[in-house]
N, C-alpha and C positions, 0 to 999 in steps of 0.2 A: 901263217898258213896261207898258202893259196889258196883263193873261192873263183871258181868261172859263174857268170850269170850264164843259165841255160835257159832260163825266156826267153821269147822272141819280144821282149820289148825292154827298156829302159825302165830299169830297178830306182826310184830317188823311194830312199828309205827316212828322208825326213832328215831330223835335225834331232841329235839325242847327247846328251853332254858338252853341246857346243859344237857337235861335230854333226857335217850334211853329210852323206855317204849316195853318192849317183852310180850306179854301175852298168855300159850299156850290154845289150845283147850278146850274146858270144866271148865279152872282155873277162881276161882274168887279170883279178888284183892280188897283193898282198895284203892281207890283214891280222895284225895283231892278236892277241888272244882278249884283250880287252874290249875292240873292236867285232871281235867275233863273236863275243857275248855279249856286248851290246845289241848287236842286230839281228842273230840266231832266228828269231821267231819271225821279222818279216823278209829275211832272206831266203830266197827262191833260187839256190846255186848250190855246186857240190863242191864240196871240200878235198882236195886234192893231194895228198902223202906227198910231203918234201923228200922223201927217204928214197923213192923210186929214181933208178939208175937210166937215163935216156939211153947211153952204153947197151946194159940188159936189155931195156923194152927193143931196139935197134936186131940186136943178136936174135931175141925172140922171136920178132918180127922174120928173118932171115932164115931161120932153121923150122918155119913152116913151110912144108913144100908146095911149090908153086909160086912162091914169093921171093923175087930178088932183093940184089943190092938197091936196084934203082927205084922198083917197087915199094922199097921200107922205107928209104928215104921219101919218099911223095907223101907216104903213112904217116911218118912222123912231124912232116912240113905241115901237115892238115891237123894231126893231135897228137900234139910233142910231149903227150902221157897214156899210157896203157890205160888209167883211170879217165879219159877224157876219149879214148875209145871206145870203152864200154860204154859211155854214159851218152855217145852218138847212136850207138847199136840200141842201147833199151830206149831210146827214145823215139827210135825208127826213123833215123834219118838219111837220108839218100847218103850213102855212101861215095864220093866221084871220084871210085875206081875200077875196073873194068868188073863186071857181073863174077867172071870165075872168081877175082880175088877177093869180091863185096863176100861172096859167098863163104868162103876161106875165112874171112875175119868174122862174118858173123856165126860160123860154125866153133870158130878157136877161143872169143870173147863175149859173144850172146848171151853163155847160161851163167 
C-alpha cells in the first residue's frame, strides 16, 4: 500500500523488528502490510487506494468545467492521486493554481 508523509517534518519511526522506517515530508513510500501494521500507530500519513485509475482521476479532472487538458495535467504533476488532492484541500494547503481553478477543486473535492 502506498502511505505519503503529510507532516511537515521528517517521520524516523524507530527501529521495530529489525527494520528503521525514515519517511520525509511530502515522500510517498510503499509499504507492505506487515510493515503497515507494524507502524500504524506512530505513522502520521495517509493511505492511498492502489485501485485509483490516473486515466479516471485525469478525465475527471477534465470534464470539470473550466478545467483543461493542460490544466489537469499541472493537477496531476502536483497530486498524481484524487486521494492526495483532497488530502491537500483538507489540510488547507495553498493550492499553485490559478484562484478560479483553486476554487473549482476545492468546490469538486473539499467535502
Amino acid at each position: 500500500m502506498q502511505t505519503k508523509n503529510t507532516s511537515n517534518k521528517v517521520l524516523n519511526l524507530g527501529s521495530k523488528n529489525g527494520r528503521i522506517l525514515v519517511i520525509n515530508p511530502g515522500a510517498t513510500v510503499e509499504l507492505d502490510s506487515e510493515l503497515e501494521s507494524l507502524y500504524s500507530k506512530e505513522l502520521n500519513a495517509t493511505s492511498i487506494p492502489e485501485q485509483e485509475s490516473k486515466i479516471d482521476y485525469f478525465k475527471e479532472l477534465v470534464d470539470i468545467k473550466g478545467i483543461g487538458t493542460k490544466t489537469a495535467r499541472e493537477i496531476v504533476e502536483k497530486y498524481p492521486t484524487r486521494a492526495l488532492l483532497k488530502v491537500g484541500i483538507r489540510e488547507g494547503q495553498d493550492l499553485p493554481f490559478d484562484s478560479d481553478v483553486d476554487e473549482l477543486l476545492r468546490n469538486q473535492y473539499g467535502g
